[in-house]
KOLFI-439656 format. One record per residue (C-alpha): x, y, z. Coordinates in steps of 0.02 Angstrom, whole numbers. Layout:
<east X	north Y	up Z>
...
END
This chain:
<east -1290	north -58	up -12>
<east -1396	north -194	up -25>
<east -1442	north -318	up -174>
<east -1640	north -418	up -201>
<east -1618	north -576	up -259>
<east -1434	north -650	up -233>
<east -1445	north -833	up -284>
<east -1299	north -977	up -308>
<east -1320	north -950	up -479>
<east -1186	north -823	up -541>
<east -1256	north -787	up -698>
<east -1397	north -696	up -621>
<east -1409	north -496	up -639>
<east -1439	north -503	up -425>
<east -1276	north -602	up -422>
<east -1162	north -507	up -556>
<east -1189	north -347	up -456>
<east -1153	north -413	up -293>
<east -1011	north -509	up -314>
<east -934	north -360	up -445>
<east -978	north -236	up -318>
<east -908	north -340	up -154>
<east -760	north -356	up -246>
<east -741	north -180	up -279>
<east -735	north -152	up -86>
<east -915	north -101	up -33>
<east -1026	north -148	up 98>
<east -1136	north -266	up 5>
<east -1285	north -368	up 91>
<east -1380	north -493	up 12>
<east -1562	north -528	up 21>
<east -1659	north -674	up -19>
<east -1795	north -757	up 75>
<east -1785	north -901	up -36>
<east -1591	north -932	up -8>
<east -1523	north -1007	up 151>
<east -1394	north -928	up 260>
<east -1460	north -746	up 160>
<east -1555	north -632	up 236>
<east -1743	north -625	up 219>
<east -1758	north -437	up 239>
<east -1642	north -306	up 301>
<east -1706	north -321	up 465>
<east -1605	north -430	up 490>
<east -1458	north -300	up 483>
<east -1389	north -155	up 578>
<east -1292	north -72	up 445>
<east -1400	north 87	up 364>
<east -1414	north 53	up 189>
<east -1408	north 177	up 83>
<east -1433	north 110	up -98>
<east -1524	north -51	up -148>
<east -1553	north -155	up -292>
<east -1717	north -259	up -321>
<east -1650	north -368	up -455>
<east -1826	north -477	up -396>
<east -1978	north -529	up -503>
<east -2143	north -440	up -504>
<east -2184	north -584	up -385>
<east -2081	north -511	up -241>
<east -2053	north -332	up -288>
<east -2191	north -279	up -162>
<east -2096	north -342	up -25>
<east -1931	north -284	up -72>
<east -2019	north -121	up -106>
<east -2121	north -106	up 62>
<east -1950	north -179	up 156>
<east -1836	north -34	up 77>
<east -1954	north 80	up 144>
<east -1980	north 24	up 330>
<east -1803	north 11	up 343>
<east -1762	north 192	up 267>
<east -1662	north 151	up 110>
<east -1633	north 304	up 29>
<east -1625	north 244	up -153>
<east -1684	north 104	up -262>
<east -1657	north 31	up -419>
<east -1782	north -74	up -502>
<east -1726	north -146	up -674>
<east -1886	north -265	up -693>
<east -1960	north -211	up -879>
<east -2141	north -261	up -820>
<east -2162	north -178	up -670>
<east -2194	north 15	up -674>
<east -2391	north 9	up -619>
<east -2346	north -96	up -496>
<east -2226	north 33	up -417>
<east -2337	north 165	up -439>
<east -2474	north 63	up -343>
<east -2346	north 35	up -207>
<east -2304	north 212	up -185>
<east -2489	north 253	up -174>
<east -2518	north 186	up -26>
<east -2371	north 241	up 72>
<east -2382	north 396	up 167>
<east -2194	north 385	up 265>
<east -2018	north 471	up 199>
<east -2010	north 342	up 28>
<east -1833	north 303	up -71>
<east -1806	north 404	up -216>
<east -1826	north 248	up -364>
<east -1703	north 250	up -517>
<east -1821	north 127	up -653>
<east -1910	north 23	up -675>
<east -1844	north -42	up -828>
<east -1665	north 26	up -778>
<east -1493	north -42	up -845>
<east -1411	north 30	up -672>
<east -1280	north 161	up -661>
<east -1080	north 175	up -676>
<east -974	north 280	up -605>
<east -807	north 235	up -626>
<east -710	north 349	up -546>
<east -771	north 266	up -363>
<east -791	north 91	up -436>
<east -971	north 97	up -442>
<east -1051	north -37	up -568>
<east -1224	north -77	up -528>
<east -1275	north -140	up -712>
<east -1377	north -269	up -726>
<east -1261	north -350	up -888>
<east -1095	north -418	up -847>
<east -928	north -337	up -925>
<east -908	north -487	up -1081>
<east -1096	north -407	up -1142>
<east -1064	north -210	up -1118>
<east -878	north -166	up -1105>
<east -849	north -28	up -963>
<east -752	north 120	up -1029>
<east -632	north 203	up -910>
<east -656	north 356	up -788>
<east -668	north 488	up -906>
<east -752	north 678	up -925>
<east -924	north 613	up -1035>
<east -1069	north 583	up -948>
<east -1226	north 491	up -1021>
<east -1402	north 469	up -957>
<east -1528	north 394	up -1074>
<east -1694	north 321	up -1064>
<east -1632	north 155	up -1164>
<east -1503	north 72	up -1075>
<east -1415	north -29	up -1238>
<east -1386	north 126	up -1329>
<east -1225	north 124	up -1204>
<east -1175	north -23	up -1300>
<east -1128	north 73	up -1459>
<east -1074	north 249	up -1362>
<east -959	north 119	up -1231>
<east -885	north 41	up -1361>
<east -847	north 211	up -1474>
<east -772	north 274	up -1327>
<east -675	north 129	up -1292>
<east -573	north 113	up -1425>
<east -520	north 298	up -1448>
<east -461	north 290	up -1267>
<east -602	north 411	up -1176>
<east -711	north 368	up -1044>
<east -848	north 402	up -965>
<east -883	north 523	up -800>
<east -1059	north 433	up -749>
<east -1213	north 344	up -852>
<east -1364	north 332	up -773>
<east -1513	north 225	up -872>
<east -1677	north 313	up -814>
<east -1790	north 172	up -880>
<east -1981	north 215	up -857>
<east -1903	north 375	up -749>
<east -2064	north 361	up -613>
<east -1958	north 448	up -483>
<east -1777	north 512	up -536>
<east -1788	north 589	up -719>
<east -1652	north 668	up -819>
<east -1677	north 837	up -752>
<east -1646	north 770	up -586>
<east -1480	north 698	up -658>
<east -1438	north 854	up -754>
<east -1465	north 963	up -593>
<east -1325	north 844	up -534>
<east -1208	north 863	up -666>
<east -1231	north 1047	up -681>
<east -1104	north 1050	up -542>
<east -980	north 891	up -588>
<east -822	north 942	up -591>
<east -791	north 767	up -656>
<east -905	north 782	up -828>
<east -860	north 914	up -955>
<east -962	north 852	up -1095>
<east -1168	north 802	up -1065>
<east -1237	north 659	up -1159>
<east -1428	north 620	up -1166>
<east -1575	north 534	up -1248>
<east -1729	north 561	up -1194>
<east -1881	north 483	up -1258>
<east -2032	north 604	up -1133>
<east -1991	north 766	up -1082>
<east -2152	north 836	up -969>
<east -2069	north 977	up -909>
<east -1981	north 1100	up -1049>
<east -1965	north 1266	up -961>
<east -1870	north 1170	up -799>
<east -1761	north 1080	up -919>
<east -1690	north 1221	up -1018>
<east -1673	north 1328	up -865>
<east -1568	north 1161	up -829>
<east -1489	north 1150	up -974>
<east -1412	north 1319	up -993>
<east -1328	north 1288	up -819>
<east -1241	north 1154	up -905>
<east -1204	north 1240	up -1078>
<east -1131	north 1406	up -969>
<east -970	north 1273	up -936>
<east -990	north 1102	up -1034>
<east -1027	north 1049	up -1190>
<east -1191	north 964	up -1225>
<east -1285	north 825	up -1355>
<east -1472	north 796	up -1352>
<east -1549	north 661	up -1447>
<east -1741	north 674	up -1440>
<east -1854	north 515	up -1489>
<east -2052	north 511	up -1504>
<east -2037	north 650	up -1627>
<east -2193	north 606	up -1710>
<east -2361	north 557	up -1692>
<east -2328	north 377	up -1722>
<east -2171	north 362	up -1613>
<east -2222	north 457	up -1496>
<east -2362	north 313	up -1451>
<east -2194	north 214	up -1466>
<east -2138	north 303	up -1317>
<east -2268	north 284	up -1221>
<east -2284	north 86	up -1230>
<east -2101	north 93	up -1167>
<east -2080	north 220	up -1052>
<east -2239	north 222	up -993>
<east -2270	north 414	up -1028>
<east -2325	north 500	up -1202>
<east -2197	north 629	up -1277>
<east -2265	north 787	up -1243>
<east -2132	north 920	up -1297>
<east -2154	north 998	up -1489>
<east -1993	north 933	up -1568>
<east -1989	north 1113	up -1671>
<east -1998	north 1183	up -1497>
<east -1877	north 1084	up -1420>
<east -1757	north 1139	up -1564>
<east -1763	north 1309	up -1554>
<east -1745	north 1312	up -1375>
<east -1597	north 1204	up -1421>
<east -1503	north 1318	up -1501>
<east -1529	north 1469	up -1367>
<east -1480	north 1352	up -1249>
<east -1313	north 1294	up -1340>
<east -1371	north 1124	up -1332>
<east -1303	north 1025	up -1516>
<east -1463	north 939	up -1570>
<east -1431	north 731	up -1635>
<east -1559	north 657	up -1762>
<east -1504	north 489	up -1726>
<east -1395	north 367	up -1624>
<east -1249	north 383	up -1740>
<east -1259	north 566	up -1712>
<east -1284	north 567	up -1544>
<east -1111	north 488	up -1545>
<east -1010	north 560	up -1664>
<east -1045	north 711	up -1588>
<east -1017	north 646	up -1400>
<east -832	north 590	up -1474>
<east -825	north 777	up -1552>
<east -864	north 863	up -1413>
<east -716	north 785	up -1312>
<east -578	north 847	up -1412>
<east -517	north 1006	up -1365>
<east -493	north 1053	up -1549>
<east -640	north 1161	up -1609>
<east -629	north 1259	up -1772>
<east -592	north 1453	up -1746>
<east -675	north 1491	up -1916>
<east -787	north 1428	up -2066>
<east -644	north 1423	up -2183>
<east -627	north 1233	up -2245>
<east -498	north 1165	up -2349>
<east -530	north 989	up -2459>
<east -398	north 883	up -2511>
<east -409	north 684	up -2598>
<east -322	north 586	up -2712>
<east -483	north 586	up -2832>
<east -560	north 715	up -2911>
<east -748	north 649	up -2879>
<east -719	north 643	up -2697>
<east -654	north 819	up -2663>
<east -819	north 880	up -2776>
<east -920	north 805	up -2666>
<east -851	north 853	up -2522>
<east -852	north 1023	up -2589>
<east -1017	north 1025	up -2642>
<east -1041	north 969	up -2442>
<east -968	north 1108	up -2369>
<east -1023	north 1228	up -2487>
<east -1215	north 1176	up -2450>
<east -1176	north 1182	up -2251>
<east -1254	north 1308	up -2178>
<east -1144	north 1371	up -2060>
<east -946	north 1330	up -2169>
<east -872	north 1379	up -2303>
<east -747	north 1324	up -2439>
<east -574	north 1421	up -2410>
<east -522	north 1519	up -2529>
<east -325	north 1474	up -2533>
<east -204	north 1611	up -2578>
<east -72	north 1608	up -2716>
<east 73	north 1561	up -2594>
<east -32	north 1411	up -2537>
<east -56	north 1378	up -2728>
<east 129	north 1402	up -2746>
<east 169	north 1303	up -2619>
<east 63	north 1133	up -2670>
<east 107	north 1152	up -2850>
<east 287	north 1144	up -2806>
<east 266	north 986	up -2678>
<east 145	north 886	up -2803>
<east 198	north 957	up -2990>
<east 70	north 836	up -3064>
<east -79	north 888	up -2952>
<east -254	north 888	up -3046>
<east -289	north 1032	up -2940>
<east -203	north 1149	up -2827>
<east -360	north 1259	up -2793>
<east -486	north 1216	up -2675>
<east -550	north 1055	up -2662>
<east -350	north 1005	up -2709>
<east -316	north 846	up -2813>
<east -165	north 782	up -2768>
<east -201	north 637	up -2905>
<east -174	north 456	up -2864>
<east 14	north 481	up -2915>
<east 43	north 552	up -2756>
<east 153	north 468	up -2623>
<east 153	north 467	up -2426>
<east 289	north 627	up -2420>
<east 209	north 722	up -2539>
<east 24	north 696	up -2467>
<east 52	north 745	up -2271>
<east 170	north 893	up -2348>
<east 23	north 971	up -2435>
<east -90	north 935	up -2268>
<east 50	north 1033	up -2176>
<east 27	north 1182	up -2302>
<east -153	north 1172	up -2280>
<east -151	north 1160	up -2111>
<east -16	north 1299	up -2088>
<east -124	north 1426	up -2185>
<east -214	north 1566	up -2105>
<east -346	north 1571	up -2222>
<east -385	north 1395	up -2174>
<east -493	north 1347	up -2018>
<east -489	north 1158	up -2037>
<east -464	north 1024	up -2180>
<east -570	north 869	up -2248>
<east -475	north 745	up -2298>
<east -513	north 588	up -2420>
<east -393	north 433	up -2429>
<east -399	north 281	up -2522>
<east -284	north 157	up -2573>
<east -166	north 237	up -2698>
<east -21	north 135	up -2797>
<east 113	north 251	up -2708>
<east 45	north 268	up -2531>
<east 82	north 154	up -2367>
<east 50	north 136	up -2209>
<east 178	north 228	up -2161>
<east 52	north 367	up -2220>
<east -47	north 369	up -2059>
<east 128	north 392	up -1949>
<east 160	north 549	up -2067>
<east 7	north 618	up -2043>
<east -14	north 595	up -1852>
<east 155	north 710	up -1841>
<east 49	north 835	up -1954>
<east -71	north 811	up -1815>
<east 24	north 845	up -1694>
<east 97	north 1023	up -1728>
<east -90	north 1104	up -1778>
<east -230	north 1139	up -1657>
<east -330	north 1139	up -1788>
<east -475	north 997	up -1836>
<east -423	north 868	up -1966>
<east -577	north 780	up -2030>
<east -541	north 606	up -2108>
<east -655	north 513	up -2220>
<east -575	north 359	up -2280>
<east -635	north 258	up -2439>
<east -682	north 68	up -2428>
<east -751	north -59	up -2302>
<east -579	north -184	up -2318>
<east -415	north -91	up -2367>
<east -453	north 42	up -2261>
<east -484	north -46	up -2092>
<east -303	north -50	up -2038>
<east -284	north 133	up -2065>
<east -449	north 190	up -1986>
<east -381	north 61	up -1804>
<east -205	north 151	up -1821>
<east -299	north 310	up -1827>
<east -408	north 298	up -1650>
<east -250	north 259	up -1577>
<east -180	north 426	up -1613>
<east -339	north 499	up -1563>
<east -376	north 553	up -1748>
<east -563	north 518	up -1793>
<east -627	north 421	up -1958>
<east -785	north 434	up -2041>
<east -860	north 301	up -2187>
<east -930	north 457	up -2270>
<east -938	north 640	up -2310>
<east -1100	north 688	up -2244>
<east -1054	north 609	up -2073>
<east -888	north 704	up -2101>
<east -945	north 860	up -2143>
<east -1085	north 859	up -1989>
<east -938	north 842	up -1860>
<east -836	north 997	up -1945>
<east -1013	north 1078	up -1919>
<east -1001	north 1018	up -1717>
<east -823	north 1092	up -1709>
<east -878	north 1263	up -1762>
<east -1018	north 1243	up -1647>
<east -946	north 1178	up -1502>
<east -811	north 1314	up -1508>
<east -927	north 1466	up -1504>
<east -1080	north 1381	up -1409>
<east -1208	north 1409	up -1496>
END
């Protein structure tokens, strides 16, 4: 490969990649005319290059361009913000073969699996999950920033993310084409901001859905944003979001309304723990919280509170004598202590008549932390999906870390909660 604009500073995006991706083991050449003892072009060379990177200004992204494309380079990135005309100028005038262009206004790609960084930000600004089965192409490069770091600290990684920028050559159906036959990605990420072709795309997209899971987040939804769009991309929104949704859903595709969506249901969608029915159980310490959560469930669309048989009545009653409420939601009461509260999550769990469980925890006088250890072994011995929502912004952080380390997701509140559950019964009959 080769990288525009190497300089002795090492700060510089031209720099970062080269020295990351030397490092790394790869054929890396520099270029800059305006650097001694670099080359001015890759005439200069006799290697065939097969990837470059025109970390350049506008002011010499012609060149790099027109050299790229006398010497055969077979694909480009171009991360500049300001310079999508000028490509499109460029590639006007050129009649010859012509790289296929990832940007402008692209973040790069990663691949971790074969050590292949070419983002433009160094590691101490966007943290690099590991090699993983997730794959993520978006249209706005920083929204890895908040999907990298989710998937970080629970431990998963990441297949491939490609940032499309201004997409004037290599789109996201291009990409999806490509992971419609990874063996390496199992679940499809993707925001997309334009979407000019909608017929190619779902044809696309039901490739993928036939074996992986996938998440679509959608922007430009409206009039006003969809002008948005268009000042940064380049391109006007042209798909009817309605559309786009019901095509969605015959397509299997789960639909996002917003970047915390888009990534609590990329997490979701990883876990191979999908609910087999409807049937959802509710257990807290407080009486308010299991109402509302019932009241959540209840108003889903798609689950349903389970009705819990006498036994499981029995069962409860006997483990937590002083319960407020051994029906469904069941109020265990604050008196409740760490033994007592994963024993009734094991009865819940262990009932047929129970597809998954929503759980509320707080700070209690007779709970510890030994509580989360009790509940990961709870965990452990069901297949079934344990949703956690866990009260407070202080006395609750320790819990939520020790949590993600057992690969047992948290949520600040029911709604997000209850939306997950909804992704579990979706993801495990595809539609």
């Amino acid at each position: 490969m080769a990288v525009y604009g190497v300089a002795r500073d090492a700060k510089r995006p031209a720099a970062i990649i080269y020295n990351r991706m030397k490092n790394a083991g790869y054929t890396v050449i520099p270029v800059n005319p305006n650097e001694k003892d670099l080359l001015c072009s890759l005439y200069g060379t006799s290697e065939v290059v097969d990837l470059a990177v025109l970390a350049v200004s506008s002011k010499y992204l012609e060149s790099a361009v027109r050299d790229c494309i006398d010497n055969k380079v077979k694909v480009i990135i171009v991360p500049s913000s300001d310079v999508y005309e000028a490509v499109k100028a460029i590639y006007g005038d050129v009649e010859e073969e012509k790289p296929r262009v990832l940007g402008p206004n692209s973040l790069g790609m990663y691949r971790p699996d074969i050590d292949l960084d070419l983002m433009i930000v160094h590691e101490n600004v966007l943290i690099r999950p590991s090699s993983g089965n997730t794959a993520f192409i978006s249209q706005s490069g920083f929204l890895a920033l908040p999907l990298f770091e989710a998937l970080h600290a629970r431990s998963l990684g990441v297949s491939l993310f490609v940032d499309i920028g201004n997409a004037f050559d290599i789109d996201g159906l291009d990409l999806l084409e490509y992971l419609a036959g990874d063996e390496e990605t199992d679940v499809v990420s993707l925001y997309l901001e334009n979407l000019s072709d909608g017929r190619r795309f779902f044809q696309i997209a039901k490739k993928i859905t036939d074996k992986k899971k996938m998440v679509l987040l959608k922007a430009g939804r409206t009039d006003i944003s969809s002008e948005a769009v268009r000042s940064h991309t380049g391109e006007l929104s042209k798909s009817s979001y309605r559309v786009l949704k019901g095509a969605a859903k015959q397509s299997g595709i789960v639909m996002a309304e917003d970047e915390r969506e888009l990534i609590d249901f990329t997490i979701a969608l990883t876990r191979d723990r999908f609910l087999d029915g409807n049937k959802i159980a509710v257990m807290s310490t407080t009486g308010g919280m299991g109402v509302i959560g019932a009241d959540a469930i209840s108003e889903s669309p798609i689950l349903s509170l389970a009705k819990l048989p006498n036994a499981t009545k029995k069962a409860i009653n006997n483990t937590v004598p002083f319960s407020d409420s051994n029906s469904n939601p069941v109020d265990l009461s604050p008196r409740v202590d760490d033994d007592g509260f994963a024993e009734v999550l094991r009865i819940l769990v262990g009932d047929e008549e129970v597809s998954g469980v929503l759980v509320y925890i707080s700070v209690s006088p007779n709970t510890t932390d030994k509580l989360v250890e009790k509940i990961k072994q709870v965990y452990k011995r069901t297949s079934k999906p344990m949703i956690i929502v866990l009260m407070g912004e202080i006395t609750s952080v320790n819990f939520r870390e020790e949590f993600l380390t057992y690969g047992i997701d948290t949520y600040p509140s029911t709604q997000r909660a209850v939306r997950v559950l909804e992704i579990f019964l979706k993801g495990a009959k595809d539609v």
